[in-house]
C-alpha positions as CSV (number, residue, x, y, z in Angstrom):
1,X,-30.6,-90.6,29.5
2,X,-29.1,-93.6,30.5
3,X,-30.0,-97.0,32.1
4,X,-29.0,-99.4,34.0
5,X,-30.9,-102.8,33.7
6,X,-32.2,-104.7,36.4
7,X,-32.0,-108.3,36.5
8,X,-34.0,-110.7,39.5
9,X,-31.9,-113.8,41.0
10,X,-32.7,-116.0,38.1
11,X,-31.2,-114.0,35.8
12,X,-34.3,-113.0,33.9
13,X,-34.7,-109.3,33.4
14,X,-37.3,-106.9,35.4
15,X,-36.7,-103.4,33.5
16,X,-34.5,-100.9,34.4
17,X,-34.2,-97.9,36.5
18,X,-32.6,-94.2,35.0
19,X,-28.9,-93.9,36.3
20,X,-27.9,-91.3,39.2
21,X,-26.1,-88.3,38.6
22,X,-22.4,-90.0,39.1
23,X,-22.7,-92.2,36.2
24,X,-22.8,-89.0,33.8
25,X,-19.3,-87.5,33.2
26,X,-17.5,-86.7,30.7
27,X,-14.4,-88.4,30.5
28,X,-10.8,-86.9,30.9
29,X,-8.5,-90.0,29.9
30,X,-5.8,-87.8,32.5
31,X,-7.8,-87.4,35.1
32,X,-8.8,-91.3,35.1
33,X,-5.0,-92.8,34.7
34,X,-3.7,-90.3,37.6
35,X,-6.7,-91.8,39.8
36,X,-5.9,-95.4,38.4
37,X,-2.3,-95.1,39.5
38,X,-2.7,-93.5,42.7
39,X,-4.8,-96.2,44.0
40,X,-3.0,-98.9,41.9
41,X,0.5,-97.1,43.6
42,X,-1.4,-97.3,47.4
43,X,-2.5,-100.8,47.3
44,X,1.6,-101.9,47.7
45,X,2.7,-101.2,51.2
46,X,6.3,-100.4,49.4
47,X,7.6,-101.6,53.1
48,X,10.8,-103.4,51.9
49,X,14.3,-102.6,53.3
50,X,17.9,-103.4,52.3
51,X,21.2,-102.3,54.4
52,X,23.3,-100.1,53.7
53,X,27.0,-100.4,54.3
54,X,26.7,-98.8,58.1
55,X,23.4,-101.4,58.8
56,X,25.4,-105.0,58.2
57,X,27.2,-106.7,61.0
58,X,30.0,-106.7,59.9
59,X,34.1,-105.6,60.9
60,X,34.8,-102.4,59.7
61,X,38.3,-102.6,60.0
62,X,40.5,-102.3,56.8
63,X,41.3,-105.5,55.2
64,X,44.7,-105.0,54.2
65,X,47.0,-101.9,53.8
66,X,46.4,-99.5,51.1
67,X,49.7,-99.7,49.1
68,X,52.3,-103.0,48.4
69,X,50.1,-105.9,48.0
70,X,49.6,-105.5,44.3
71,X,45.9,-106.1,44.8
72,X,43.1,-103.4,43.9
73,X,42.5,-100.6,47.5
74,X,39.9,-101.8,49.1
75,X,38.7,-100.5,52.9
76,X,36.5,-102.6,54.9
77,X,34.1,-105.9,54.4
78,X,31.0,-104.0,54.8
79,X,31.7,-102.1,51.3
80,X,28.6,-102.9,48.7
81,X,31.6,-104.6,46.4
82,X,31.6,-107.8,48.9
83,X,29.4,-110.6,49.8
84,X,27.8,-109.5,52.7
85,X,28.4,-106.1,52.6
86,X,25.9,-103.4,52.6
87,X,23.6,-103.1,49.3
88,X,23.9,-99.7,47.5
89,X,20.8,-98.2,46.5
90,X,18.3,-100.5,47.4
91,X,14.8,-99.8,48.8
92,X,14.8,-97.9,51.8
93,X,11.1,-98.5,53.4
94,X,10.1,-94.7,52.9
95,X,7.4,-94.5,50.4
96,X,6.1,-91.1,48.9
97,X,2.3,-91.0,49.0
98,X,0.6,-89.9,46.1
99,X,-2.9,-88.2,47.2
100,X,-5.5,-87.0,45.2
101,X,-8.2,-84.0,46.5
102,X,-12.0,-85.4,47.3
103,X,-13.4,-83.8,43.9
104,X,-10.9,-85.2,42.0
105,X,-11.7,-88.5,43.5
106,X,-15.2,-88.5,43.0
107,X,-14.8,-87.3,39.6
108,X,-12.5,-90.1,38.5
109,X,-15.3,-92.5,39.8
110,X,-17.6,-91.2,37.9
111,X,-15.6,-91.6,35.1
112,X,-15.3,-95.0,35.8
113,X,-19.0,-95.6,36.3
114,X,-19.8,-94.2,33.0
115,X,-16.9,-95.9,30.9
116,X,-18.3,-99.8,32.5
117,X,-21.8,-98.4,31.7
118,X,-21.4,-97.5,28.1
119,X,-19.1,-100.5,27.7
120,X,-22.4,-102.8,29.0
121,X,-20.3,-104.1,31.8
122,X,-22.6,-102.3,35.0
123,X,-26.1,-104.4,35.8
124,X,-28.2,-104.3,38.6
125,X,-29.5,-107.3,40.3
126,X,-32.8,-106.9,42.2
127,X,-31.9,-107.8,45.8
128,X,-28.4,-109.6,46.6
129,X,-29.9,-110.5,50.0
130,X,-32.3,-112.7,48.3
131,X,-28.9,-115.3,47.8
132,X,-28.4,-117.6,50.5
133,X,-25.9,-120.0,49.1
134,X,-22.8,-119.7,47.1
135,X,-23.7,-122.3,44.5
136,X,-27.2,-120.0,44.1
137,X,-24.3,-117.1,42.7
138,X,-22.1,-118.6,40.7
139,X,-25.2,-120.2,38.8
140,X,-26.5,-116.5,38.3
141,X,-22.9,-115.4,37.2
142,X,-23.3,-118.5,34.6
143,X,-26.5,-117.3,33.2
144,X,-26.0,-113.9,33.2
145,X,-22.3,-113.9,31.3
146,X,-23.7,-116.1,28.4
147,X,-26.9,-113.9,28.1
148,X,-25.1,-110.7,27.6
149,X,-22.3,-112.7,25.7
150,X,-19.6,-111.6,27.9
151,X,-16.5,-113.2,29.0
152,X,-15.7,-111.8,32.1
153,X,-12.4,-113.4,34.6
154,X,-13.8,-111.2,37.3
155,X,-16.9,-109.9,38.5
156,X,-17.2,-107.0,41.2
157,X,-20.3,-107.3,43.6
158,X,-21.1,-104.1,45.1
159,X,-23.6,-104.0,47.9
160,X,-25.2,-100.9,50.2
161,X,-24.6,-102.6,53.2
162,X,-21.0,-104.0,55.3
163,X,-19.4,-106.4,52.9
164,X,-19.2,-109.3,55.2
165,X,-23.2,-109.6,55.5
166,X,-22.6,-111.0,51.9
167,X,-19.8,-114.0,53.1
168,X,-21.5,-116.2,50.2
169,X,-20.2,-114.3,47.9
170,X,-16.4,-114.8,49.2
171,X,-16.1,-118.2,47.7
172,X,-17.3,-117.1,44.3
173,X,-13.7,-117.8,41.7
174,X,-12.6,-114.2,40.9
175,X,-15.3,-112.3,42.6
176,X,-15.1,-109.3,45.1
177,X,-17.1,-108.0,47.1
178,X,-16.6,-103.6,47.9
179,X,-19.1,-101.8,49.8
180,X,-20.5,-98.8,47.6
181,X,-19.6,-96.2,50.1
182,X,-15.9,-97.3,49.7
183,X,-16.2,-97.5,45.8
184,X,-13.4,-96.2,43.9
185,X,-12.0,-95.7,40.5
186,X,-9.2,-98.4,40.4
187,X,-12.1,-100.9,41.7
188,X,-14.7,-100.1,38.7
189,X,-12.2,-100.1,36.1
190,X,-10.5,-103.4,36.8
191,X,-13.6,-104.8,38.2
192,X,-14.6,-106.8,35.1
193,X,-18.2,-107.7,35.5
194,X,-19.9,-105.0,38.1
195,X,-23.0,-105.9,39.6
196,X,-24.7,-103.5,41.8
197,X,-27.7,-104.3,44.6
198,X,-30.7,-102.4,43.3
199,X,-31.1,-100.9,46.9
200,X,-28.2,-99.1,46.4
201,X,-29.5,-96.2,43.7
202,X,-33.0,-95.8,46.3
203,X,-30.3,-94.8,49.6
204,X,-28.4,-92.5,47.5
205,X,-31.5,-91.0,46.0
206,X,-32.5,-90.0,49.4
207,X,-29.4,-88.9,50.4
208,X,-29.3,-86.0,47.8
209,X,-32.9,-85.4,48.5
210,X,-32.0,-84.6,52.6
211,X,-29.2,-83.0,51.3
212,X,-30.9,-80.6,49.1
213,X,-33.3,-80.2,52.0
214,X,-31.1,-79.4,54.3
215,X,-31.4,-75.1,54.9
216,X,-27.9,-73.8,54.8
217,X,-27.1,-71.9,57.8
218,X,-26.5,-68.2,58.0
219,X,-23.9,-66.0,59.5
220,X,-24.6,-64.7,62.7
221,X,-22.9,-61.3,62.8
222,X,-22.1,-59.9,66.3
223,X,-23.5,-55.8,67.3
């Protein structure tokens, strides 16, 4: 079974707690890369616009007669062939939106989660909440790269709580901050270092326990 360890605020470590059940899937490389591009794809508003030909200001009158001037038939200014004409083919401001279903999106996270876990890249640090100053985290980042011997450019922070409870963290060099509800696969996978809040495995722990108390209801069927 796998775990996660735990590390306190001054980078020493406590132990380590067993891992929930969405850091164990197996991994379907297609599954992953379709999830990786659909948010990668959905992060680019894809807004920009060109006009066309019809769009410019511009006379649309003929600029000379079509035969006897021994010059190449041309019709009006507007045409994509002059400077400030209309551009042919460019962006349009209509973007297709690539989707993916809810199971499909949790499974791709998983996915994730497990790939940064076996690849040592997931720790959990005992209580973010314990940081109070910016210079406090970027010490802790210091330590804990050169202890596990890894050269990370980024490092994810992902709390249980709203994001901008942890505005200490904002000024940290290539760090981010994402809220573990909102977790997705494009964030785990390019999120270099992740380090999780310890309190977030305890809340989802007893959100599967109240779901699996939870008595499904039956069908009332009318006489």
């Amino acid at each position: 079974m796998n775990k996660i360890d735990v590390y306190s605020i001054d980078a020493s470590k406590k132990g380590d707690i067993l891992t929930p059940a969405n850091f164990k899937e197996k991994l379907n490389l297609e599954l992953l890369s379709q999830a990786i591009r659909v948010y990668g794809d959905r992060k680019h508003p894809g807004l920009n616009k060109t006009k066309t030909r019809g769009e410019v200001r511009i006379s649309t009158r003929k600029i000379y007669r079509q035969k006897g001037t021994g010059f190449a038939r041309h019709g009006a200014k507007s045409a994509p062939i002059f400077v400030g004409g209309g551009i042919a083919h460019g962006p349009t401001g209509i973007k297709r939106i690539l989707t993916l279903s809810s199971k499909m999106r949790k499974k791709a996270l998983a996915m994730a989660l497990t790939a940064k876990l076996e690849d040592g890249d997931i720790i959990a640090v005992d209580s973010l909440k314990f940081f109070k100053k910016t210079k406090e985290v970027a010490k802790f980042i210091d330590k804990i790269s050169k202890k596990l011997k890894k050269v990370n450019k980024i490092t994810t922070f992902v709390v249980d709580q709203n994001p901008r409870d942890h505005f200490f963290l904002k000024n940290i060099k290539n760090a981010s901050i994402k809220s573990f509800k909102n977790l997705n696969a494009y964030d785990v996978y390019y999120g270099g270092l992740i380090l999780l809040d310890k309190g977030i495995f305890a809340k989802s722990e007893r959100i599967t326990k109240e779901k699996s108390q939870t008595p499904k209801s039956g069908k009332v069927t009318k006489k």
